[in-house]
N, CA and C atoms as a LAMMPS dump frame, in Angstrom:
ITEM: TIMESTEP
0
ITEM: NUMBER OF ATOMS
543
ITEM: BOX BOUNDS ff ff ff
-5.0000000000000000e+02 5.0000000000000000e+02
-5.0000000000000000e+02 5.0000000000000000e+02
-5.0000000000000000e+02 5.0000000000000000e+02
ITEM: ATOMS id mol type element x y z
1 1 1 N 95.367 50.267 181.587
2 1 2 C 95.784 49.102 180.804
3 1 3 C 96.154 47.965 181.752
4 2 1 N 95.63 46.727 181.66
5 2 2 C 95.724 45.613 182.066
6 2 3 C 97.353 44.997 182.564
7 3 1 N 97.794 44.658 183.513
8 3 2 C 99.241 43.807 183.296
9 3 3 C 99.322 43.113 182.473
10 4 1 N 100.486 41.638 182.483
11 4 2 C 100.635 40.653 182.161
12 4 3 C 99.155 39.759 182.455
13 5 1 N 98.906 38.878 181.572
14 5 2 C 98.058 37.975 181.324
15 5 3 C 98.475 36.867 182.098
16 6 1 N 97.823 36.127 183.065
17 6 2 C 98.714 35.184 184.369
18 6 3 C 97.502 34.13 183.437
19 7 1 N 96.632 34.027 183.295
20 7 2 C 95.881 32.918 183.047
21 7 3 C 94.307 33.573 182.495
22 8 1 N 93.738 32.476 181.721
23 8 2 C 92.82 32.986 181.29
24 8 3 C 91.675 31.267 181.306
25 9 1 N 90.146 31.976 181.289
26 9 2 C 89.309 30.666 181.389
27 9 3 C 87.779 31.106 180.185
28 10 1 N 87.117 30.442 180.265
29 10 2 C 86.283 31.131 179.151
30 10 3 C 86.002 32.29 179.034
31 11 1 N 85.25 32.554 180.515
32 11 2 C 84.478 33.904 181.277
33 11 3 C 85.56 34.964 181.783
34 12 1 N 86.376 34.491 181.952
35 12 2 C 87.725 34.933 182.641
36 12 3 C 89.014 35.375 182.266
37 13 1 N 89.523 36.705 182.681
38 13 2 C 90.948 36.818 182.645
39 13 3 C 91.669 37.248 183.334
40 14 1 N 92.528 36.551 184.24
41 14 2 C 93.429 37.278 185.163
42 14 3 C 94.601 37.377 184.903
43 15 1 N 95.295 38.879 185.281
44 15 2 C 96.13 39.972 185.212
45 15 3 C 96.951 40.265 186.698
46 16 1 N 98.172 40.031 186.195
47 16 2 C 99.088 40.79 187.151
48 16 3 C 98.722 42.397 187.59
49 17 1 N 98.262 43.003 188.851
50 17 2 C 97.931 44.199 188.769
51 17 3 C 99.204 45.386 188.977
52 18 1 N 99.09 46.61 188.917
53 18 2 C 100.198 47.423 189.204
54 18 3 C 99.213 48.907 190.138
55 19 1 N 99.91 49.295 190.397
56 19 2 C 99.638 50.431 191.323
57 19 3 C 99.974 51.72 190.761
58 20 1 N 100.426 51.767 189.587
59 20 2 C 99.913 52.618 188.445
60 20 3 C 99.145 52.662 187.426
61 21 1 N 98.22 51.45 187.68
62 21 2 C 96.425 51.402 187.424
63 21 3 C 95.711 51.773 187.74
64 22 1 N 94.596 52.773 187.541
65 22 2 C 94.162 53.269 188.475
66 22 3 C 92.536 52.32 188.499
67 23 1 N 92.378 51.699 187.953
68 23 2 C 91.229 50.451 187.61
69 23 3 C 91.488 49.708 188.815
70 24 1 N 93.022 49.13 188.667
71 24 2 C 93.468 48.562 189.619
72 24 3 C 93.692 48.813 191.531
73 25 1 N 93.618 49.976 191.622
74 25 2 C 93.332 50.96 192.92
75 25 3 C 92.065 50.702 193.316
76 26 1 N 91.436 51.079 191.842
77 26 2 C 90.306 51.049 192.598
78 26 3 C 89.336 49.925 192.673
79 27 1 N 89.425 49.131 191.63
80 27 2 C 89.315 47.398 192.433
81 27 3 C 89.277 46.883 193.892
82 28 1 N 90.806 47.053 194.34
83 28 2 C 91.171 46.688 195.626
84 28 3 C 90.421 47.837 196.621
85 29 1 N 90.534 49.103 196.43
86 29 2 C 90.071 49.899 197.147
87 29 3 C 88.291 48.86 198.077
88 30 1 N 87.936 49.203 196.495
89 30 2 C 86.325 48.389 196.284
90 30 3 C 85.993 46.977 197.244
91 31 1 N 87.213 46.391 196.959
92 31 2 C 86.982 44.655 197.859
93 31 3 C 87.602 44.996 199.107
94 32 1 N 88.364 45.67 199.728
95 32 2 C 88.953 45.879 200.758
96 32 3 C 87.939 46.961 201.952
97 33 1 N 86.849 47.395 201.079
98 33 2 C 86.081 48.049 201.901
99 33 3 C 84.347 47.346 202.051
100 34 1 N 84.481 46.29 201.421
101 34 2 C 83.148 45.322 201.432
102 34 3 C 82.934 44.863 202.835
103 35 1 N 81.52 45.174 203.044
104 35 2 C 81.323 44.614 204.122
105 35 3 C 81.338 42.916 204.494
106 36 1 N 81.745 42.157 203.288
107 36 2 C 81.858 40.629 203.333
108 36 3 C 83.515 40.713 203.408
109 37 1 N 84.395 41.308 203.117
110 37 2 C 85.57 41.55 203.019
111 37 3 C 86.148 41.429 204.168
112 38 1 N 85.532 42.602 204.878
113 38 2 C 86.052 43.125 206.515
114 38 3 C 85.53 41.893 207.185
115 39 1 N 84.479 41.179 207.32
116 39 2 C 83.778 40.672 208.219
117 39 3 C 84.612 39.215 208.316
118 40 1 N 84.726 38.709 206.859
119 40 2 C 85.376 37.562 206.619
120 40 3 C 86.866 37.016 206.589
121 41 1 N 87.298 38.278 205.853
122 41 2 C 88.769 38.213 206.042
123 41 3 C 89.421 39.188 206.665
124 42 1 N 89.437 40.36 206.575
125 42 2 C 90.141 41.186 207.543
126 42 3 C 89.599 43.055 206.961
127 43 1 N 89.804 44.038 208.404
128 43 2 C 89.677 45.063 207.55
129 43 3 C 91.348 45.841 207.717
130 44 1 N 91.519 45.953 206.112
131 44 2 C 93.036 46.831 206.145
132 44 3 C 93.107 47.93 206.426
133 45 1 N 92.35 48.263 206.655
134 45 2 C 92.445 50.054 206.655
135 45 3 C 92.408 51.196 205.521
136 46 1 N 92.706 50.439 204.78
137 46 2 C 92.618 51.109 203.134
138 46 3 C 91.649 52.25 202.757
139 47 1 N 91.111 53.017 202.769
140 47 2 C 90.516 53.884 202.817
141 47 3 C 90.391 55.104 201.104
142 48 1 N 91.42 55.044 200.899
143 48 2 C 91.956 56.166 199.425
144 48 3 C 92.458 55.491 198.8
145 49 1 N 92.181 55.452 196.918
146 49 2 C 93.553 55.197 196.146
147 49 3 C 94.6 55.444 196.35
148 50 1 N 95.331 56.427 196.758
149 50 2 C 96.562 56.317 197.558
150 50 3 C 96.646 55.234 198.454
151 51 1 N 96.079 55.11 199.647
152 51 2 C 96.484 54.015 200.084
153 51 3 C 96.433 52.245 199.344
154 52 1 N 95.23 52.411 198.665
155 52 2 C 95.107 51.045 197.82
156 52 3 C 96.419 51.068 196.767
157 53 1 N 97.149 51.995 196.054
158 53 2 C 98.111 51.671 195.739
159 53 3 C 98.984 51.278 196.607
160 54 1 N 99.092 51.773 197.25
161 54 2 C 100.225 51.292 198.147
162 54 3 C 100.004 49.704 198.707
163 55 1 N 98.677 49.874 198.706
164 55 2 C 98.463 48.081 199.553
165 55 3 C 98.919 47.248 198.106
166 56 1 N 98.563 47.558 196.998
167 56 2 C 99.368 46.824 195.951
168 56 3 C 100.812 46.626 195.818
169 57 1 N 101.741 47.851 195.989
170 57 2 C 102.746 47.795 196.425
171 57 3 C 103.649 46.936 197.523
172 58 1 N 102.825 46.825 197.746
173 58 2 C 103.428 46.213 199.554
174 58 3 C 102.921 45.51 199.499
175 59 1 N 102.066 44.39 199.244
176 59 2 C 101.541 43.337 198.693
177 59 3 C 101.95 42.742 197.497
178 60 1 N 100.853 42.563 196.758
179 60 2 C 100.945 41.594 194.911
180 60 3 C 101.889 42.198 194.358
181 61 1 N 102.502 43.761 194.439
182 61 2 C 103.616 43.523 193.797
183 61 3 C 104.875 43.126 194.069
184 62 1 N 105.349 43.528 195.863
185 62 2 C 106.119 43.176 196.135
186 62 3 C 105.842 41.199 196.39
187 63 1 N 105.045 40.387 196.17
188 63 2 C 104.908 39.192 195.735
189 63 3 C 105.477 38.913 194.629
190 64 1 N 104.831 39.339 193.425
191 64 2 C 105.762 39.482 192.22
192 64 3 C 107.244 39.032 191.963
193 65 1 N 107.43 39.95 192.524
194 65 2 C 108.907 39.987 192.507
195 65 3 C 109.465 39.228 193.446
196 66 1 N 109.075 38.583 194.362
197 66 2 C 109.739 38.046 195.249
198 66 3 C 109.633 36.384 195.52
199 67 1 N 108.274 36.306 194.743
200 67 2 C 107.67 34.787 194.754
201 67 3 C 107.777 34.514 193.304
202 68 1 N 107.294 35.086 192.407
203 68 2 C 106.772 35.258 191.231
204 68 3 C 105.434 34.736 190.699
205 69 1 N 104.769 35.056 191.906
206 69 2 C 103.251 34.663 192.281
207 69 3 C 102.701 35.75 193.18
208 70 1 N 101.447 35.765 193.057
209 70 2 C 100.641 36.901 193.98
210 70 3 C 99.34 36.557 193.901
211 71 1 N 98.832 37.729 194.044
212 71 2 C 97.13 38.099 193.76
213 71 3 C 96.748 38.671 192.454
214 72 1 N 96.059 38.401 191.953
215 72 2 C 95.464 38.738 190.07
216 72 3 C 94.289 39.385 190.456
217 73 1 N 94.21 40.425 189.643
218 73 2 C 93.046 40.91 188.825
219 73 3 C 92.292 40.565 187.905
220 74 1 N 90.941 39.857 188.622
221 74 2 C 90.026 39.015 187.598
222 74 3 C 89.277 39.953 186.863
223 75 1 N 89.148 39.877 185.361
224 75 2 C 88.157 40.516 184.492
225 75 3 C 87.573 39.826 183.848
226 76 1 N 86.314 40.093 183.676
227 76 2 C 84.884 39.26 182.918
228 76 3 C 85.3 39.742 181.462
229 77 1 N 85.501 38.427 180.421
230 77 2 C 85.753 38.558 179.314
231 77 3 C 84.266 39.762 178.395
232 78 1 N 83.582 39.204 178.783
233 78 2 C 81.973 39.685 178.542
234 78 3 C 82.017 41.281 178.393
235 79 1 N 82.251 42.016 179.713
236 79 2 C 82.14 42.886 180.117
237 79 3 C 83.25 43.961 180.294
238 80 1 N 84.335 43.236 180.372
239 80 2 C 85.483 44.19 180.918
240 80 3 C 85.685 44.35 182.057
241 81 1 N 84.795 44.098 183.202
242 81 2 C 84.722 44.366 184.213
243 81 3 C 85.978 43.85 185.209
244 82 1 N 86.364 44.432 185.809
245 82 2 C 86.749 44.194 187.252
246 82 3 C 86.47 43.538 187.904
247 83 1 N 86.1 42.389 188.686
248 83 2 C 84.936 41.562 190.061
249 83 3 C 85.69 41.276 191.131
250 84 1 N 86.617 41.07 190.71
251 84 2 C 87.703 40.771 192.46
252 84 3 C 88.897 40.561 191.844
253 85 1 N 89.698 39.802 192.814
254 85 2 C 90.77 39.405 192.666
255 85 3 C 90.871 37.577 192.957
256 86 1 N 92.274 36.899 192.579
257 86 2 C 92.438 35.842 193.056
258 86 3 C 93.698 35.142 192.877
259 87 1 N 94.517 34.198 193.446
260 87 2 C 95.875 33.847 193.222
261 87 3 C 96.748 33.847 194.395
262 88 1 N 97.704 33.315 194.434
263 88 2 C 98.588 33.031 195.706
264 88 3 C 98.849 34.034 196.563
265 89 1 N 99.105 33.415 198.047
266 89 2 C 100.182 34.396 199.182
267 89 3 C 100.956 33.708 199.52
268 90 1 N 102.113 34.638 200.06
269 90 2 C 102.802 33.757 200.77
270 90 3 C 102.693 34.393 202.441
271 91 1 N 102.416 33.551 203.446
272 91 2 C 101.764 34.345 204.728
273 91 3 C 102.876 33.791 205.899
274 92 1 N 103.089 34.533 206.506
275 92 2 C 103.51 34.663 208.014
276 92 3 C 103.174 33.612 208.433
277 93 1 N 103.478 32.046 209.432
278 93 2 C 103.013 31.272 209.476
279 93 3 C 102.697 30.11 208.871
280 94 1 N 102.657 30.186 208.056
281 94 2 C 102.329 29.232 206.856
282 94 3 C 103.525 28.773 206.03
283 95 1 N 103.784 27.309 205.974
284 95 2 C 105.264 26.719 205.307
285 95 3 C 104.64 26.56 203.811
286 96 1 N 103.81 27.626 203.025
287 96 2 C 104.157 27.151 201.404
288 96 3 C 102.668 28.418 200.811
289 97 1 N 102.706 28.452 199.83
290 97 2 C 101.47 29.771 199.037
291 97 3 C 100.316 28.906 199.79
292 98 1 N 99.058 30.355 199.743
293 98 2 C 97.943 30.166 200.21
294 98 3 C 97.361 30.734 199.231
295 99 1 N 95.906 29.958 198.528
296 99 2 C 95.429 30.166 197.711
297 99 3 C 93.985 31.665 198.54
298 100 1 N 94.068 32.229 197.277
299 100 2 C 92.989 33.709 197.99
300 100 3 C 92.242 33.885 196.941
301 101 1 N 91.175 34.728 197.384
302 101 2 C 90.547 34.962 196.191
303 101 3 C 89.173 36.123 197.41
304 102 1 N 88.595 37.284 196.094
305 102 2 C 87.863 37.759 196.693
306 102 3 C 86.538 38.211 195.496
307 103 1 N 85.358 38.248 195.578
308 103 2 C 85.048 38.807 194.584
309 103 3 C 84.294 40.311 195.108
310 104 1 N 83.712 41.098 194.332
311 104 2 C 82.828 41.87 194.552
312 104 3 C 81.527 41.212 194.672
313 105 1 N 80.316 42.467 195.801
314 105 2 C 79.459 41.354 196.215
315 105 3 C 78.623 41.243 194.826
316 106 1 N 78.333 41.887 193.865
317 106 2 C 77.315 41.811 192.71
318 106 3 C 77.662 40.995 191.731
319 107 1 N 78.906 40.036 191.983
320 107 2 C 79.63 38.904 191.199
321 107 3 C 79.499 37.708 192.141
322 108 1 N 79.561 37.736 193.006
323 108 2 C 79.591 36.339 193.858
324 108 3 C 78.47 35.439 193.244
325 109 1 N 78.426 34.019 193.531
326 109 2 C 77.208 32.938 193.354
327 109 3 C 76.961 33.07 191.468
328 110 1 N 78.058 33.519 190.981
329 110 2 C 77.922 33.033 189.507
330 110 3 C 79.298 32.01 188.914
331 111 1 N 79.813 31.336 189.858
332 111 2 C 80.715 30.209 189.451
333 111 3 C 82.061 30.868 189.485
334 112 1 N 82.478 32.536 189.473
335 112 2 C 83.484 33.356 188.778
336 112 3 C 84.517 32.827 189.793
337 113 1 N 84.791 33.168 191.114
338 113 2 C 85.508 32.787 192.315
339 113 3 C 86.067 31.332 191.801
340 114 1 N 85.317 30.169 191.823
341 114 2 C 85.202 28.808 191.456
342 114 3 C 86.375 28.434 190.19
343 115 1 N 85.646 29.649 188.822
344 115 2 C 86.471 29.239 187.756
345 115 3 C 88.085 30.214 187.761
346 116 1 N 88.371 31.312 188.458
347 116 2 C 89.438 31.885 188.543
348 116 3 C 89.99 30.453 189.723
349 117 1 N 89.876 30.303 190.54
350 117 2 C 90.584 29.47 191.436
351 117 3 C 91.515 28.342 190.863
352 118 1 N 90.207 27.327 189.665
353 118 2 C 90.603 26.533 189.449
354 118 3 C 92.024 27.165 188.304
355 119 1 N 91.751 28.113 187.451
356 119 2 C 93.047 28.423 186.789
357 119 3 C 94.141 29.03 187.499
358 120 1 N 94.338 29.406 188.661
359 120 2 C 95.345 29.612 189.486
360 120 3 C 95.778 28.777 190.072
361 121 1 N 94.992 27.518 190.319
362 121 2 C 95.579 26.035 190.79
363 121 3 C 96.423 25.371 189.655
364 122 1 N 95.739 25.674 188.263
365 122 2 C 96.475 25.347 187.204
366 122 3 C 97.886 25.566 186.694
367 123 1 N 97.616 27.408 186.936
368 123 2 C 99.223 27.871 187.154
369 123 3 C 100.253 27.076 187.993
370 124 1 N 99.629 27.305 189.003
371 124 2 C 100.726 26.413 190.395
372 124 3 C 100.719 25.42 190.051
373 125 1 N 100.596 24.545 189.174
374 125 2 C 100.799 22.992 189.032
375 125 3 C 102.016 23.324 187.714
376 126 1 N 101.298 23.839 186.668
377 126 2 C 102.244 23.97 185.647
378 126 3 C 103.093 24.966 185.593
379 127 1 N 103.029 26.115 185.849
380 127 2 C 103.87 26.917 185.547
381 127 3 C 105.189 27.378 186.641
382 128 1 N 104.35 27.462 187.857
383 128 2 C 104.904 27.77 189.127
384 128 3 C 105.738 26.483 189.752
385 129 1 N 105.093 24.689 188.701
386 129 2 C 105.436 23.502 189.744
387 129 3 C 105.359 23.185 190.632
388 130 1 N 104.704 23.937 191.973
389 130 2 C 104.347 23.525 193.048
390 130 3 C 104.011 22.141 193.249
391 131 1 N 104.195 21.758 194.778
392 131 2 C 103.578 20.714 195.178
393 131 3 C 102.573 20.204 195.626
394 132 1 N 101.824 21.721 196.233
395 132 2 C 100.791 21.769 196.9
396 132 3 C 100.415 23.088 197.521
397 133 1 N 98.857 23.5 197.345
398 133 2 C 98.99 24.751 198.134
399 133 3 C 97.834 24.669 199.367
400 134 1 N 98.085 25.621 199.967
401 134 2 C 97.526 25.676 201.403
402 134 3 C 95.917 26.984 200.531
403 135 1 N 94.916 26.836 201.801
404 135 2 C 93.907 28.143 202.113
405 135 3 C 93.649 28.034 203.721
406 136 1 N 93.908 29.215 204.057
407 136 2 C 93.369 29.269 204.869
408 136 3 C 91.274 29.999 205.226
409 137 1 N 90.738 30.34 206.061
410 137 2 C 89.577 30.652 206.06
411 137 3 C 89.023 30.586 207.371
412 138 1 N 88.027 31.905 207.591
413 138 2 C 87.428 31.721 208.972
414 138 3 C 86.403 30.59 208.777
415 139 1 N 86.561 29.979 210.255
416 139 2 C 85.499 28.9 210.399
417 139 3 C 84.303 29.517 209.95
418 140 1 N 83.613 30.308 210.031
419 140 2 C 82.766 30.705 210.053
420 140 3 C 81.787 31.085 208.449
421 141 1 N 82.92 31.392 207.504
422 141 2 C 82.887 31.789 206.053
423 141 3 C 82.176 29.932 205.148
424 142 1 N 80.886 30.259 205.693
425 142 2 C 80.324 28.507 204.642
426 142 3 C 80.684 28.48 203.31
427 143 1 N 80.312 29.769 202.585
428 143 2 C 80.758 29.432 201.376
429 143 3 C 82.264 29.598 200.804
430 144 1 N 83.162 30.169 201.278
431 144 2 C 84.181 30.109 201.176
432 144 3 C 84.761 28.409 201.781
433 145 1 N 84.626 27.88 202.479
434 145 2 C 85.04 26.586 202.861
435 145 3 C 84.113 25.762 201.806
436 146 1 N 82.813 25.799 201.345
437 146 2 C 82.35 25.107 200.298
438 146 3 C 83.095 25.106 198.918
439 147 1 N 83.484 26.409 198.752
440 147 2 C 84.614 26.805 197.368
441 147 3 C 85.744 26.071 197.489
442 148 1 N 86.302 25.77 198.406
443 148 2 C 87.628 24.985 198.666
444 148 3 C 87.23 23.833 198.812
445 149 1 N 86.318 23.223 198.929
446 149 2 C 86.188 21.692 199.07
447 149 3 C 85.634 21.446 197.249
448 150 1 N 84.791 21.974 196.376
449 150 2 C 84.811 21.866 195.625
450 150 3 C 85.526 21.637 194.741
451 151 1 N 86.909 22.645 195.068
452 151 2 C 88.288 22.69 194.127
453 151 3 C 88.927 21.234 194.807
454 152 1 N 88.793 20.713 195.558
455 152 2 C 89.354 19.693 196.161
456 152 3 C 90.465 19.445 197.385
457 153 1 N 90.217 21 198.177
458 153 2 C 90.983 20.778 199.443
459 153 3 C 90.222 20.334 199.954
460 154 1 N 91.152 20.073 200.973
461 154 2 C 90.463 19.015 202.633
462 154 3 C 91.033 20.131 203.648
463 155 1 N 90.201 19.433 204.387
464 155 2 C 90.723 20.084 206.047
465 155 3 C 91.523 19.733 206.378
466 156 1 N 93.122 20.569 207.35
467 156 2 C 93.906 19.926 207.659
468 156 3 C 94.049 19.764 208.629
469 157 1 N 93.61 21.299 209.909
470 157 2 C 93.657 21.545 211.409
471 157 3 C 93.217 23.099 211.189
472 158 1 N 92.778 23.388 212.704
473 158 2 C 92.83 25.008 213.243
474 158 3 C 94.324 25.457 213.037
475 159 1 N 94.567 26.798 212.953
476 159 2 C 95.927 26.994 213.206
477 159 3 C 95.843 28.591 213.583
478 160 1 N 96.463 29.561 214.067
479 160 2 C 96.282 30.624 214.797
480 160 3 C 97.882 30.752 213.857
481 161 1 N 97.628 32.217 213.125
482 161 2 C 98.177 33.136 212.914
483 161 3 C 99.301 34.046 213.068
484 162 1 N 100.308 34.384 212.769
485 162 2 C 101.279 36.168 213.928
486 162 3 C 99.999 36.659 212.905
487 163 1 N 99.55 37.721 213.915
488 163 2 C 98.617 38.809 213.903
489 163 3 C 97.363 38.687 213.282
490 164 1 N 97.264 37.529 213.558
491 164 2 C 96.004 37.328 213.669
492 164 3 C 95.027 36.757 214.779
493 165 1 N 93.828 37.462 215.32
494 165 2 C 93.331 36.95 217.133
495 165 3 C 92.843 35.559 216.806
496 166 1 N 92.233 35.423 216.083
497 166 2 C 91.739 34.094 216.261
498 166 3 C 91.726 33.242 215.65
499 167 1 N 91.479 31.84 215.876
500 167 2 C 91.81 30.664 214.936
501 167 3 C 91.268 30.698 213.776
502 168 1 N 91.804 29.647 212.48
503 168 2 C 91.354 29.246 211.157
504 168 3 C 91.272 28.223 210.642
505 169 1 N 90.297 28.175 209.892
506 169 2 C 90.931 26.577 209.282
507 169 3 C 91.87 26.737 207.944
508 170 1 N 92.763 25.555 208.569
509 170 2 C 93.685 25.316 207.336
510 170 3 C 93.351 24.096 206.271
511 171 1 N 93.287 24.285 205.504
512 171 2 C 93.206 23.396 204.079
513 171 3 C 94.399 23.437 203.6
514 172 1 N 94.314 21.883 202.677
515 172 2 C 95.443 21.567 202.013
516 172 3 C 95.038 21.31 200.872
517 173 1 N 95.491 20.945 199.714
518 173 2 C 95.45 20.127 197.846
519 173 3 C 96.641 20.248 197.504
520 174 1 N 96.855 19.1 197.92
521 174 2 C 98.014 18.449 197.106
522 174 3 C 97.961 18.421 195.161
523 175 1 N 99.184 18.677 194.474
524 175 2 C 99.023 19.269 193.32
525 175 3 C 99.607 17.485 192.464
526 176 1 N 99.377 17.222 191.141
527 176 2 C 99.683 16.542 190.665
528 176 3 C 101.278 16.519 190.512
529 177 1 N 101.549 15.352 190.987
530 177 2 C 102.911 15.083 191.104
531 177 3 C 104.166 15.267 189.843
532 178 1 N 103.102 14.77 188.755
533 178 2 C 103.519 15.131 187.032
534 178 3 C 103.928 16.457 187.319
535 179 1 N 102.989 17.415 187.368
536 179 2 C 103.808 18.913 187.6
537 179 3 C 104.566 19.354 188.357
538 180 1 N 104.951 19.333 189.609
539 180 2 C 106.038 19.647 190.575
540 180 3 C 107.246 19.11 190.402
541 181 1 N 107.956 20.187 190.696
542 181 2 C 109.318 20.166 190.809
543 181 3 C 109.829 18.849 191.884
C-alpha cells in the first residue's frame, strides 16, 4: 500500500515511501542497481531488500521526519507502476534542498522525470514555501542537465562535495517569491 499522497500530475502520482513496502524496497533496490544510476549518480551498495529498506530508512524516511521533505515514489496513474523516484535532499555541503529524481531505464524519454519534477517544485513553492532549490549533477549527465534547464535552473558553479571525488555542477531556481516564507 502506497504512503501519503505528496503530489499528483495527470500521468503521475507521488507517494511518501516506507520501508515496510515491499514495492517500495524494491523500487529503490531496482534504481540503485541501474547501470545509469551507478554511472551517473553514485553506486550505494544496496544489494538486498534488506538493505534497500534500510537505505529508505536512513534516507527519505529519516528526511521525513526531519525536513518534512524527501524523495517520493513516482507511480504511473495508467499502470500502477513504479518508474523511479523524485523530490528533495538535504546534502552535506549544500546551504538549502536539492532537487533529485531518478527513473527506471524503460521509463526515461517519456516526459515522466520532467512532469514529477515540475510537481515537486510546486510543492516547494506552496506547501514547503521555500525560496529556492538547488540540483546538483555530474558534468557529464546531458540529459539530466537538459531536465534542469528545462524546469528553469541555471548554472551556478562547480562545487566538490564531503564524500564525494569529484566535481559537479551546481544549479539554482529561484522559487516565486508569492510562495516563500
Amino acid at each position: 500500500m502506497p504512503g501519503q499522497v505528496v503530489a499528483e500530475t495527470p500521468r503521475l502520482c507521488l507517494h511518501a515511501m516506507s520501508d515496510r513496502n515491499d514495492d517500495d524496497a524494491a523500487l529503490m533496490l531496482a534504481l540503485l542497481n541501474d547501470p545509469g544510476f551507478i554511472r551517473h549518480i553514485a553506486d550505494r551498495g544496496v544489494r538486498t531488500l534488506d538493505q534497500a529498506r534500510a537505505y529508505l530508512r536512513d534516507g527519505a524516511l529519516r528526511s521525513y521526519a526531519e525536513h518534512g521533505f524527501g524523495m517520493y515514489a513516482v507511480r504511473r496513474k495508467d499502470t500502477g507502476a513504479l518508474i523511479g523516484n523524485c523530490g528533495l535532499v538535504r546534502r552535506e555541503g549544500l546551504d538549502g534542498p536539492d532537487l533529485g529524481y531518478a527513473l527506471l531505464p524503460m521509463h526515461a524519454g517519456q516526459g515522466f522525470a520532467h512532469e514529477a519534477a515540475q510537481a515537486v517544485i510546486a510543492d516547494a513553492a506552496t506547501r514547503l514555501r521555500l525560496g529556492r532549490l538547488q540540483a546538483i549533477v555530474n558534468p557529464d549527465n546531458v540529459a539530466s542537465i537538459g531536465l534542469l534547464q528545462k524546469l528553469g535552473f541555471e548554472f551556478d558553479k562547480m562545487i566538490v562535495l564531503p564524500h564525494i571525488e569529484h566535481a559537479l555542477d551546481l544549479f539554482h531556481l529561484p522559487l516565486p517569491k508569492e510562495a516563500s516564507a
